[in-house]
C-alpha positions as CSV (number, residue, x, y, z in Angstrom):
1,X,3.2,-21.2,10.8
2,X,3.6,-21.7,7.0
3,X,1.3,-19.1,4.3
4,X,1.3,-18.8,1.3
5,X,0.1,-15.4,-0.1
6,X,-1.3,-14.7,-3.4
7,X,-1.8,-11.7,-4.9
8,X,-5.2,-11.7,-6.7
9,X,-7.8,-9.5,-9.0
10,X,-10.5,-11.9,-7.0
11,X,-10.6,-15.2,-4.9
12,X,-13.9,-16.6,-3.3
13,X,-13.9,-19.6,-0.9
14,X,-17.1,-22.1,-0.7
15,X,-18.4,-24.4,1.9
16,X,-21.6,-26.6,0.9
17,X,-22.5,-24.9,-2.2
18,X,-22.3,-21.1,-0.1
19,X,-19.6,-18.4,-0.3
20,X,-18.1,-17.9,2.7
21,X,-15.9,-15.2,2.1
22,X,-14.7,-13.2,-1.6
23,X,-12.5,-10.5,-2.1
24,X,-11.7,-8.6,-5.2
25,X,-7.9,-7.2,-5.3
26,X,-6.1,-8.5,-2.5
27,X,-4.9,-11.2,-1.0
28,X,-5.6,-15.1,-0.7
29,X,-3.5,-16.4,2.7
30,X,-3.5,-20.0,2.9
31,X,-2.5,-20.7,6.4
32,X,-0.9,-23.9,8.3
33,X,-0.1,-24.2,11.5
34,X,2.6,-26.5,13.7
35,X,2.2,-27.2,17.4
36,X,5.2,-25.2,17.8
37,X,3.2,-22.1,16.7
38,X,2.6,-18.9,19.1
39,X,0.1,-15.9,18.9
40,X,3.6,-13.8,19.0
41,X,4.3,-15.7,15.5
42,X,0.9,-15.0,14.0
43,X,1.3,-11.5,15.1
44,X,4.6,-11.2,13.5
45,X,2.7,-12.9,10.3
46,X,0.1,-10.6,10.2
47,X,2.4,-7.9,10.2
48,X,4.4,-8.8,7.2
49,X,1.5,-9.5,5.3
50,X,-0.3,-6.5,5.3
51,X,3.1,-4.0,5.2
52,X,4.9,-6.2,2.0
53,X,5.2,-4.3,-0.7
54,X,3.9,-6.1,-3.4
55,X,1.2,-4.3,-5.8
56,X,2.2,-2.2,-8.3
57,X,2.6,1.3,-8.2
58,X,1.8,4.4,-10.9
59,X,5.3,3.1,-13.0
60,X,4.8,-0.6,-12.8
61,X,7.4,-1.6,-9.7
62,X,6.3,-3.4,-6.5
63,X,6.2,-0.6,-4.3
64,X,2.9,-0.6,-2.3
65,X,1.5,-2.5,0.9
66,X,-1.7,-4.1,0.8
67,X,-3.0,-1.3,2.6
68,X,-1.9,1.3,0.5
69,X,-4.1,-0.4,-2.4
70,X,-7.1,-0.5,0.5
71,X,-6.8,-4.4,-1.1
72,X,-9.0,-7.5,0.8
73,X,-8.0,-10.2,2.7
74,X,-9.1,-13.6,2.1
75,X,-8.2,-16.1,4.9
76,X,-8.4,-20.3,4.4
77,X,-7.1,-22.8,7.2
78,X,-4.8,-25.5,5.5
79,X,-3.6,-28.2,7.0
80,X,-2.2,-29.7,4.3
81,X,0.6,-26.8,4.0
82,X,2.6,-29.3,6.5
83,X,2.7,-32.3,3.9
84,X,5.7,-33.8,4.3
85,X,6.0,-36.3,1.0
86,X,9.6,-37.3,1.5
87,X,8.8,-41.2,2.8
88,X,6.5,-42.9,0.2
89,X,3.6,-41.4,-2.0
90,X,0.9,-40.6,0.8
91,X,1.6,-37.6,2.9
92,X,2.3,-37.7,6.3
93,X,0.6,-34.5,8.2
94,X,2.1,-35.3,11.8
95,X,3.9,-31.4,11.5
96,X,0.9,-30.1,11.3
97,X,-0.8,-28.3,13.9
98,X,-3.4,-29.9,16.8
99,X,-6.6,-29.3,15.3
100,X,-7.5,-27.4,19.0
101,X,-4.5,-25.0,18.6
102,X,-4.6,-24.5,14.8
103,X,-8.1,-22.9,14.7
104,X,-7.3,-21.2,18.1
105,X,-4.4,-19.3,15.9
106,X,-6.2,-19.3,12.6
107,X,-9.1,-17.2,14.4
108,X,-7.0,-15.0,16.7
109,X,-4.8,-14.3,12.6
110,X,-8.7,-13.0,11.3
111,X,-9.3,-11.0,14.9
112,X,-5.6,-9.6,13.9
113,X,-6.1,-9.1,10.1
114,X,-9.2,-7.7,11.0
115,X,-7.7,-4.6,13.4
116,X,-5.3,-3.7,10.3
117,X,-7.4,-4.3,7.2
118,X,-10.8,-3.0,6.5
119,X,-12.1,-6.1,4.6
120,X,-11.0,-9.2,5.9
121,X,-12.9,-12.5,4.7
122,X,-12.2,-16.1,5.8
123,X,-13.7,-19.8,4.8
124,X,-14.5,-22.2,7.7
125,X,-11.9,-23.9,9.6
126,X,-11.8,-27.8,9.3
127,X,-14.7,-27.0,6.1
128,X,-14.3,-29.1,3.2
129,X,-13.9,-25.8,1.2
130,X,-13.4,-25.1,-2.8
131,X,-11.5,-22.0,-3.2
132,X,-11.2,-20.4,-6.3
133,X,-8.7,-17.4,-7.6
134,X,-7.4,-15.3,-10.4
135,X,-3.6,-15.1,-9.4
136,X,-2.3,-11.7,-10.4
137,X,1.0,-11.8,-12.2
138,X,0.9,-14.4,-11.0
139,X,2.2,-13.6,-7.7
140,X,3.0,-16.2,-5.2
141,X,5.4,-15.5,-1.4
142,X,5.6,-18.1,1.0
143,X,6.1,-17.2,5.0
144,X,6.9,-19.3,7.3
145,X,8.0,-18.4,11.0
């Protein structure tokens, strides 16, 4: 599984014109899976994510958890996280994920987030979704397992 986490002040995602899911502070989790992924790995994910210490405390250091900022969770399915551009100029997406088994995990990683973190948002897996963000920092991790 490959994320990439962003610390935000806000991040919305849309599907036909209709927010799906918005957060203020928090964090936006782009989320890719492989065939080789397990619901051990997204459980291992989901840990991480919501105990890194990443928001700033009372003297400006990056000492508190999401949950210690009682920050949101937006979650978006991307496929496109397993690009792999190294032959050619058109991507070649055979690393990623089964469709069947990548919204299997992407949905059990929201039931997860979801027993952790109060507000937990999501867009629509396989949506054609606009997602838009204001990156505080900007702060930018990438996980993968």
């Amino acid at each position: 599984m490959r994320l990439v986490i962003q610390r935000v002040s806000q991040a919305s995602v849309q599907v036909d014109g209709e927010t799906t899911g918005q957060i203020g502070r928090g964090l936006l989790v782009l989320a890719g899976v492989s065939d080789r992924d397990t619901k051990e790995d997204v459980d291992k994910l989901v840990q991480k994510i919501i105990k890194l210490r990443i928001f700033e405390d009372g003297y400006g250091k990056t000492n508190l958890s999401l949950k210690d900022v009682a920050g949101g969770l937006l979650i978006v399915s991307q496929f496109t996280l397993y690009a792999d551009c190294r032959k050619g100029n058109r991507p070649s997406f055979t690393g990623a994920g089964s469709p069947a088994l990548a919204e299997q995990l992407y949905e059990y990683m929201i039931s997860q987030c979801s027993k952790e973190v109060e507000r937990v948002e999501h867009g629509i897996f396989g949506a054609d979704m606009k997602v838009q963000l204001t990156n505080d920092g900007p702060f930018t991790i990438i996980l993968e397992n």
